[in-house]
C-alpha positions as CSV (number, residue, x, y, z in Angstrom):
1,X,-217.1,-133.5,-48.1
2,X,-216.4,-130.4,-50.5
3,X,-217.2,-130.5,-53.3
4,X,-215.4,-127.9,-56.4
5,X,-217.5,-125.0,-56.0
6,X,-217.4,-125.2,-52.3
7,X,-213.5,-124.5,-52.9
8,X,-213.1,-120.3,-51.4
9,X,-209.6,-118.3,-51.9
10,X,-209.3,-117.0,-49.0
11,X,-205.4,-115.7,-47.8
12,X,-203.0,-114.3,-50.0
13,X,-200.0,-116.6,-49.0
14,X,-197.2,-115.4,-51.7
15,X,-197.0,-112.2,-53.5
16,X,-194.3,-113.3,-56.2
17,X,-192.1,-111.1,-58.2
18,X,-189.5,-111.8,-61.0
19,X,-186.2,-110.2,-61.0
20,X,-183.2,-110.3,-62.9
21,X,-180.6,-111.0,-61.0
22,X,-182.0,-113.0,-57.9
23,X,-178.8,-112.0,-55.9
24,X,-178.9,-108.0,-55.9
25,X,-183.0,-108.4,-55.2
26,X,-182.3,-110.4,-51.9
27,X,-179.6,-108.3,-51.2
28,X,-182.1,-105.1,-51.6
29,X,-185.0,-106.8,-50.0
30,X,-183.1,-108.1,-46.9
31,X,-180.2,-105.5,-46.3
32,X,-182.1,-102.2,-47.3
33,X,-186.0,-102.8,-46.2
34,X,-184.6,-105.5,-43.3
35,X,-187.1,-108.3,-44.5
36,X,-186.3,-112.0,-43.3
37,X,-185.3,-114.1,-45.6
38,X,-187.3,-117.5,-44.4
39,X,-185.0,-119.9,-47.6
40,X,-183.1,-118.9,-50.9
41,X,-182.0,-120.9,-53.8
42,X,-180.5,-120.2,-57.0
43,X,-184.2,-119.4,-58.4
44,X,-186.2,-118.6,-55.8
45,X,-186.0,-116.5,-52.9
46,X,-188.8,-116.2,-49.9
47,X,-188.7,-113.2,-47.6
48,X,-191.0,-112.7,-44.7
49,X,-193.6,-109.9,-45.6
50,X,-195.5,-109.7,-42.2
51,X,-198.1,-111.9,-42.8
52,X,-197.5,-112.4,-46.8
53,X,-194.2,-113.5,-48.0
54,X,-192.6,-112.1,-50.8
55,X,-191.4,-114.3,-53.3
56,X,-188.5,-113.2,-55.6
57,X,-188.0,-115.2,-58.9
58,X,-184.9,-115.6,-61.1
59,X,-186.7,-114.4,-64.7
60,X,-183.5,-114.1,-67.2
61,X,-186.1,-113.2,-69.9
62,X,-187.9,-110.4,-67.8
63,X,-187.7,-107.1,-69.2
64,X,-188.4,-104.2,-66.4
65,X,-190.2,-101.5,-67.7
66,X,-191.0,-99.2,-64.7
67,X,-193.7,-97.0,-66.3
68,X,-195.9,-99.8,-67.1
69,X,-195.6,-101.5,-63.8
70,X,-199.1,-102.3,-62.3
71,X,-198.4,-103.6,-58.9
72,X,-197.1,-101.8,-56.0
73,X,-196.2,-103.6,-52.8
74,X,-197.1,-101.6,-50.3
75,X,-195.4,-101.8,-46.7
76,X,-197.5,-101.0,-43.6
77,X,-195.6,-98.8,-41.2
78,X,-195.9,-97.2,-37.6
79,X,-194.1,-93.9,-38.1
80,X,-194.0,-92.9,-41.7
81,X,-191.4,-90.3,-41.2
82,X,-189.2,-92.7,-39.1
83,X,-189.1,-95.3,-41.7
84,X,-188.4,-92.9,-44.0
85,X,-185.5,-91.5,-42.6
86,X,-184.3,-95.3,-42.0
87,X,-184.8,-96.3,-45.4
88,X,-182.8,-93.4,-47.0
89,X,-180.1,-94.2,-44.3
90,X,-179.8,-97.7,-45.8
91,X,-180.2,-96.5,-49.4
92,X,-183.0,-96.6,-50.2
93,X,-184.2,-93.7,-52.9
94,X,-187.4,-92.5,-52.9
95,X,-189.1,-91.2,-56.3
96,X,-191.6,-89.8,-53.9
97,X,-191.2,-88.2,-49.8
98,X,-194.1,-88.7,-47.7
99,X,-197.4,-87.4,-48.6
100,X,-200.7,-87.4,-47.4
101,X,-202.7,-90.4,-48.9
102,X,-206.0,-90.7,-46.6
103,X,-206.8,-88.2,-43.7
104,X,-204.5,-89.4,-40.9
105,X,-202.1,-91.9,-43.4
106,X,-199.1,-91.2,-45.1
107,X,-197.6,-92.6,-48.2
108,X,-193.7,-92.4,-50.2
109,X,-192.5,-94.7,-52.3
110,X,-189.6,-96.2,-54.4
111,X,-188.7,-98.9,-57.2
112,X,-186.6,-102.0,-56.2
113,X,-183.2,-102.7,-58.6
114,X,-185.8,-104.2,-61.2
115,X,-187.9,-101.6,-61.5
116,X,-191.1,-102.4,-58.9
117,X,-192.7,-100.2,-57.3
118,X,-192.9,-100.3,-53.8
119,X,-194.2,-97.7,-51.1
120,X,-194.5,-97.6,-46.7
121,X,-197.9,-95.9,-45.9
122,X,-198.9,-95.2,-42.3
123,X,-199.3,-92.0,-39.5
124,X,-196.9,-89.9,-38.4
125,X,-195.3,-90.6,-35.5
126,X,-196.6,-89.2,-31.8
């Protein structure tokens, strides 16, 4: 039997972000960066994140304010110059081009239409 302090958190299921208009977010989530969409209503939308699915949320009342965003969804990639040069063919605008983050990893990164930040970090490609 388990008791309340045996309870652990242990997976991140759902990584949920508001929007503003719920429409122009799928459309950027699933057209631009390719995610699956795995069900969309006139609220919520669910995309498949590779392991985490991102959550989209109709917020009428949310104000964006890009400087004072504190999370970044950050996309794991193979080749970051490949994706890169994908992205911006669908696009997507980068505030940054890739960079070195860690010794062998690569980071760039952009804002979604409301304003959050997002980022692919990986190697180079072979």
């Amino acid at each position: 039997m388990t008791t309340k302090t045996d309870v652990k958190l242990t997976r991140v299921g759902y990584l949920m972000l508001p929007v503003l208009d719920l429409a122009r977010s799928l459309a950027f989530y699933r057209d631009s960066l390719g995610l699956p969409v795995h069900f969309a209503s006139d609220e919520f939308a669910f995309l498949n994140g590779g392991g985490v699915a991102l959550a989209l949320r109709h917020a009428k009342d949310f104000k964006a304010e890009p400087e004072a965003s504190t999370i970044e969804v950050v996309f794991e990639v193979e080749d970051i110059d490949a994706a890169y040069e994908s992205l911006r063919s669908r696009g997507v605008s980068f505030r940054i081009a890739p960079r070195e983050a860690t010794g062998d990893k690569f980071v760039a990164d952009f804002r979604d239409p409301d304003g959050h930040v997002l980022s692919i970090f990986g190697p180079k490609g072979k």
